[in-house]
N, C-alpha and C positions, 0 to 999 in steps of 0.2 A: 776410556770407553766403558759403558755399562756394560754391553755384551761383546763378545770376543767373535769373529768371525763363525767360528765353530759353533759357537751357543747360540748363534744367530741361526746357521743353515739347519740346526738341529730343533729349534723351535718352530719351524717354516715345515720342515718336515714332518713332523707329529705332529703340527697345526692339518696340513694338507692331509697326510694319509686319515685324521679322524675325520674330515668334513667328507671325503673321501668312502670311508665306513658307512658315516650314517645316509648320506645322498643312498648307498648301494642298501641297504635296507630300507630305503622309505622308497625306493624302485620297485626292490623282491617284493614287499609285503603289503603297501598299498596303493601305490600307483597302479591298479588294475585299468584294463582297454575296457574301453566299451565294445571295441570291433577287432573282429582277429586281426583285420590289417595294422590296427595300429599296434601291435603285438611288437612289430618288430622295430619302430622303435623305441619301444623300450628299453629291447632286446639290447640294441644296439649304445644306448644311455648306462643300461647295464655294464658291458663291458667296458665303457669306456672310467666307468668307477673304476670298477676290477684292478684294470692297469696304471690308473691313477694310484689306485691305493699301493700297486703293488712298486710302485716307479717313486715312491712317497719314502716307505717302508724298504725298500733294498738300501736307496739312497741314503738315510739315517743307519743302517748296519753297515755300511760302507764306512762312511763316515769316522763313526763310534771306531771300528775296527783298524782305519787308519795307525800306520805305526808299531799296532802289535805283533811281535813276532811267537807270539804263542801260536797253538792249532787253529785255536776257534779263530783267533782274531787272522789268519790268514785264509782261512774258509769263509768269514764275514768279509773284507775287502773284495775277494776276487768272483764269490758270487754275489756278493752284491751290487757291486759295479756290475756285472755282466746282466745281472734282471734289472739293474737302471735301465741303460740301454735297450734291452728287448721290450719292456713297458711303454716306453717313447717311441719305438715304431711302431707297435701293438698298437700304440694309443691312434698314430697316422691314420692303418686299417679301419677301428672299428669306426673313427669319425667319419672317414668317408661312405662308410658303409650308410651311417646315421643319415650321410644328405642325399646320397644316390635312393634311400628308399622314400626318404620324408618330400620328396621333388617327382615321388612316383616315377622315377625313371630307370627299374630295375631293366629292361628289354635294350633302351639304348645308352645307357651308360655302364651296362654290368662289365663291359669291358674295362672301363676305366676301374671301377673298383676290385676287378680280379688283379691286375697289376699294381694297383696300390698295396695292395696283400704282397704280391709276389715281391715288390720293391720291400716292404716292409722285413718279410722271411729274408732276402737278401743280405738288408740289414742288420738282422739280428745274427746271420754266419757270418759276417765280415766282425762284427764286435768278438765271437767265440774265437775267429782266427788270430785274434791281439792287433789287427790293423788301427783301430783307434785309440789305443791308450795299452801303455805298458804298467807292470805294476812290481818295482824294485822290490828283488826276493831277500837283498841285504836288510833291505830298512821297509819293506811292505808299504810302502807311499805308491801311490795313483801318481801313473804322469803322462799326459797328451800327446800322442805319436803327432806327426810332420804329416799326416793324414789324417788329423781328427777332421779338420774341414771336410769329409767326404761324408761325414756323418751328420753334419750339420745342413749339409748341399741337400742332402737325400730329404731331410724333413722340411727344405724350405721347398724345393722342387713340390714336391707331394702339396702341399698347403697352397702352391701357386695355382696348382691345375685348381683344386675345391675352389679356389677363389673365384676365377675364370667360371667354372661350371656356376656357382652362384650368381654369380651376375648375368652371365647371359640367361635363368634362369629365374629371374628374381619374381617373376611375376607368378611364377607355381606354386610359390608360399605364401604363408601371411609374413605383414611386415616384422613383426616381436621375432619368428622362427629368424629371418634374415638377417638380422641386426645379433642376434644372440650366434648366427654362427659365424658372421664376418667377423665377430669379436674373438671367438675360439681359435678363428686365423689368423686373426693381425698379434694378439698378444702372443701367444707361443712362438710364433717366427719371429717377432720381433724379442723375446728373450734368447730362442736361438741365436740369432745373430748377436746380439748383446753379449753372451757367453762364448764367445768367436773370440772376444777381446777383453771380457771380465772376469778372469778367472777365482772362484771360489765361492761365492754366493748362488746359491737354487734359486737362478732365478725365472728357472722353464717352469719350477712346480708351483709356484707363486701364480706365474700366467696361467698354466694351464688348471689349476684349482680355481681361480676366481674363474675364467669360462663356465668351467664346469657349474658352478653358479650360475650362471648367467642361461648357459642348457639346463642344468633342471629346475627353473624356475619357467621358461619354454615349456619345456615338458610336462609339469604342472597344469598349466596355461590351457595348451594341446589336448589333453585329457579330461580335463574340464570342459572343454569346447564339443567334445565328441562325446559325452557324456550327456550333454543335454541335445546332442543331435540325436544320440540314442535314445533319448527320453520322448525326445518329438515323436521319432519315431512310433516306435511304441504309444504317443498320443494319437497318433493318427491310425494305426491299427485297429487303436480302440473306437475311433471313431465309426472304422467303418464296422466293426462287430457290432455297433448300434445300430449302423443305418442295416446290416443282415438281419438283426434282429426286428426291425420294423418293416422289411421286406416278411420275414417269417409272419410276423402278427396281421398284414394286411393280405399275404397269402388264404390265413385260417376263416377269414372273413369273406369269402366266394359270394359277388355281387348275386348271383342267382340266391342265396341263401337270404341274403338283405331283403332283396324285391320280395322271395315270396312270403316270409316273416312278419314284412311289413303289409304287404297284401294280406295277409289273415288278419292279424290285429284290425285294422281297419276293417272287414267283413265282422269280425268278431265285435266292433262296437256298437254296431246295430243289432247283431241277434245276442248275444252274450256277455254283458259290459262286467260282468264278475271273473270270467274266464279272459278277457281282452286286459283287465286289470296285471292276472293271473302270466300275463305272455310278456307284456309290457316289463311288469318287474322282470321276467325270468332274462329279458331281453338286454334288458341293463348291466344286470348281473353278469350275462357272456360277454358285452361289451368290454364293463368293468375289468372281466379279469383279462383279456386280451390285453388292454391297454398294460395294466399292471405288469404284463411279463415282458412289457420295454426294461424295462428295471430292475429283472430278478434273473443273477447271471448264479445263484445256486439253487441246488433240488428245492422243491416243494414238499408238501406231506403227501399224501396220498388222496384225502379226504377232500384237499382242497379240487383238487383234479378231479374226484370223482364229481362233485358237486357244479363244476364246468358242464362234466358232460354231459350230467342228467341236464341240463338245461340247456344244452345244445340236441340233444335227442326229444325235449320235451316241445321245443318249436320246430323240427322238423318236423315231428309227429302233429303236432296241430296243423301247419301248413302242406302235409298232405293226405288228408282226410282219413287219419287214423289208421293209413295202411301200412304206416312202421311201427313196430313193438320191439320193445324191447324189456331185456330179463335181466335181473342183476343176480350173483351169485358170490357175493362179499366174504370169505374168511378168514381173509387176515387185512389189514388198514395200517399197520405201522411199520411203514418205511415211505420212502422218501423217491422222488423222481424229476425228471427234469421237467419244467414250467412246458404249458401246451405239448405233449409230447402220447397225450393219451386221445386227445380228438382227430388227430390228423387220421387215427387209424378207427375209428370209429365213424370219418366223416366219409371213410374210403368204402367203409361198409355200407353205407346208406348211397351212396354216390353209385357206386361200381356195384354193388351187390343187389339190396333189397330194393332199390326203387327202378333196375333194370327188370322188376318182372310186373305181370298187370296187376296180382294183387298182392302185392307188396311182400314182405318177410318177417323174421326176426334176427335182431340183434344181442347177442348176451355177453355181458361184460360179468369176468369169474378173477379173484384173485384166491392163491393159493400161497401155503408159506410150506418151503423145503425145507429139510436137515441146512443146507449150504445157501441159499436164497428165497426170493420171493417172484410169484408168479402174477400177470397181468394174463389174460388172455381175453381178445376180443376174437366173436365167432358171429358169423352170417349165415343165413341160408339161401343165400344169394345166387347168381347166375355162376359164379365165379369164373375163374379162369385160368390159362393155360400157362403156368410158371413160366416155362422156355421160349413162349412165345410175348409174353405179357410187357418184355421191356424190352422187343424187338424195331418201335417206334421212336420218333424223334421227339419224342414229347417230352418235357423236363417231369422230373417225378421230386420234387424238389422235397415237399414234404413229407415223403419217405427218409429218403438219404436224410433228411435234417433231423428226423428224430432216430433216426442209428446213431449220427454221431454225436449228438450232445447224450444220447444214452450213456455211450462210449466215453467221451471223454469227461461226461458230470458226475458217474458214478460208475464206470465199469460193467454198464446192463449191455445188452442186446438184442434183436429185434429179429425173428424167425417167424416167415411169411408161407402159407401154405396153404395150396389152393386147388380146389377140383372143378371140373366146370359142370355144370346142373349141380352143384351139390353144396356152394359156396368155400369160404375162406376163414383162415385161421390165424392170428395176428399174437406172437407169443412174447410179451416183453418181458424179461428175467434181469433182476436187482439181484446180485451178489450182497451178502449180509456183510461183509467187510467194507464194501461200498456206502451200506445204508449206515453202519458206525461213524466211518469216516460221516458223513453227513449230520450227523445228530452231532459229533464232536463243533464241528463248524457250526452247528445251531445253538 
């Protein structure tokens, strides 16, 4: 013979415990979920390395130790045999665990799986009490008590039920899951049984390491699957942040503002074809950038923004016979903000403020630069109104809240509204300079 039965079981078990090792690290460190549910099994893939390896690894110090009656080598047989054993029921547990969660049926099968557990603890104190195998203190040899069949019953028992549960179940899985754990059953039981009447060859770590292949190549599979369901996900997320974001752009665009835009230009091309010239661009330009910020999911400059809303202030002001003014008050321009984020509050001003009195108002947009940030404020002399009363209606304020929160979450600013009535309103957007860094690093 080339290899001697010994050097056979001993090759079989450093074979297994290293596939055993590297499966349980390419678990820990990169089989990541996409979703916590799939967490568990991993969780459970995990453990069943664990015991693999450790049922691999006793097995081979067992072994090795056979015979010697030194210290070590009677500490090597008799705890090695004993974590053989407890690894192979271990192993029973966490499998079952693996298809009671992967079958989504923790609610109505958790019971089987607690008793599988409990069958398994059982087994591992029937092993500590010497019921399955004695180990001669003359000559330190392993030998099969007239009850090892009890230990064998118990894992074919356990593997019957998983079987049963999978079939009557089969259609909860994908087919590769199905097939990769009826294999985890039929091979190990049928090694059990096999070592029933073949004594000396591992032939359980044989089957249950190729399974173990067979699950985490599943598992793999599984994870790759949900990974691009995660991915979808998150496509379609994104989808609809675009379609929010073209509800936001055709929000800033108030058909009242169209019609009467377009009604001045058109009066304007009769008495004024220089000025009507003069609308038409500026008209474009609002257009232009609206469209543009379908497509712009970081801050802007500042300049860009301001130059929107002169030209959103410069057609309202045409289209209502000059009874809006407005004042600019510029001292600082470098930092950064979220795209359309500056008219919603200047359009509120004109809307709600200055064009609610007969002869109209003014509007002054002021920037300011602090030790710690920068300042926006827009101001009216408008009718204003009553804070605690003012968002007591069922009207959506949509363009407010929408430019609080991409303030908040595009650059850490926020949005502080104050307001007197005969006396108008005050609109304060504040950039954090830690924010406006962060943003030039991105640019």
């Amino acid at each position: 013979m080339l290899f001697s039965v010994f050097q056979l079981n001993m090759f079989i078990e450093v074979f297994c415990a290293a596939f055993s090792l590297v499966g349980l690290l390419s678990v820990a460190l990169f089989a990541q979920p996409a979703r916590q549910s799939a967490s568990w099994y991993r969780r459970s893939v995990t453990l069943m390395f664990i015991f693999n390896t450790v049922f691999s690894l006793a097995d081979a110090a067992a072994n090795i130790s056979r015979g010697q009656l030194s210290g070590l080598g009677w500490y090597g047989t008799h705890v090695g045999n004993a974590l053989t054993y407890a690894a192979i029921f271990l192993l029973s547990g966490a499998f079952t665990s693996y298809i009671i969660t992967r079958l989504g049926a923790e609610r109505s099968l958790g019971w089987w799986g607690s008793s599988v557990w409990v069958l398994s603890a059982v087994g591992v104190a029937l092993t500590l009490s010497g019921l399955f195998y004695v180990i001669d203190p003359m000559t330190n040899i392993y030998h099969r008590t007239q009850y090892f069949w009890i230990s064998q019953a118990l894992g074919v028992f356990i593997e019957t039920g998983n079987l049963i549960i999978l079939i009557r179940r089969r259609r909860a899985i994908p087919t590769q899951t199905f097939i990769s754990a009826i294999l985890y059953i039929v091979l190990p039981t049928a090694a059990l049984i096999a070592q029933m009447f073949l004594y000396g060859i591992a032939l359980a770590q044989i089957a249950t390491t190729v399974s173990l292949m067979i699950m985490f190549i599943d598992l793999q599979m599984f994870l790759a699957q949900d990974m691009a369901r995660q991915q979808e996900a998150l496509a379609q997320q994104e989808r609809q942040l675009s379609d929010s974001r073209i509800q936001i752009m055709v929000s800033q665009i108030q058909p009242h503002f169209l019609y009467n835009t377009l009604d001045a230009i058109y009066y304007l091309c009769g008495k004024d074809q220089t000025r009507a010239r003069e609308a038409i661009s500026r008209f474009s330009d609002y257009l232009r950038t609206n469209l543009r910020s379908l497509s712009t999911t970081t801050p802007v400059a500042f300049t860009t923004e301001l130059e929107h809303v002169k030209n959103y202030l410069e057609l309202e002001q045409m289209s209502s016979d000059d009874t809006i003014n407005f004042e600019l008050d510029i001292q600082a321009t470098n930092f950064m903000l979220p795209s359309l984020s500056l008219q919603p509050l200047v359009e509120n001003a004109v809307k709600h403020g200055v064009t609610k009195q007969l002869n109209g108002g003014t509007i002054t947009l002021r920037t300011r630069e602090q030790p710690s940030c920068f300042e926006v404020i827009v101001e009216d002399d408008g009718v204003g109104f009553d804070p605690d009363a003012a968002f007591d209606d069922s009207r959506p304020h949509v363009g407010m809240q929408n430019v609080r929160q991409r303030l908040e979450s595009m650059c850490g600013g926020s949005l502080v509204v104050t307001s007197e009535p005969g006396k108008g309103t005050r609109a304060v957007v504040t950039i954090p300079r830690r924010g406006v860094e962060d943003d030039r690093n991105r640019s």
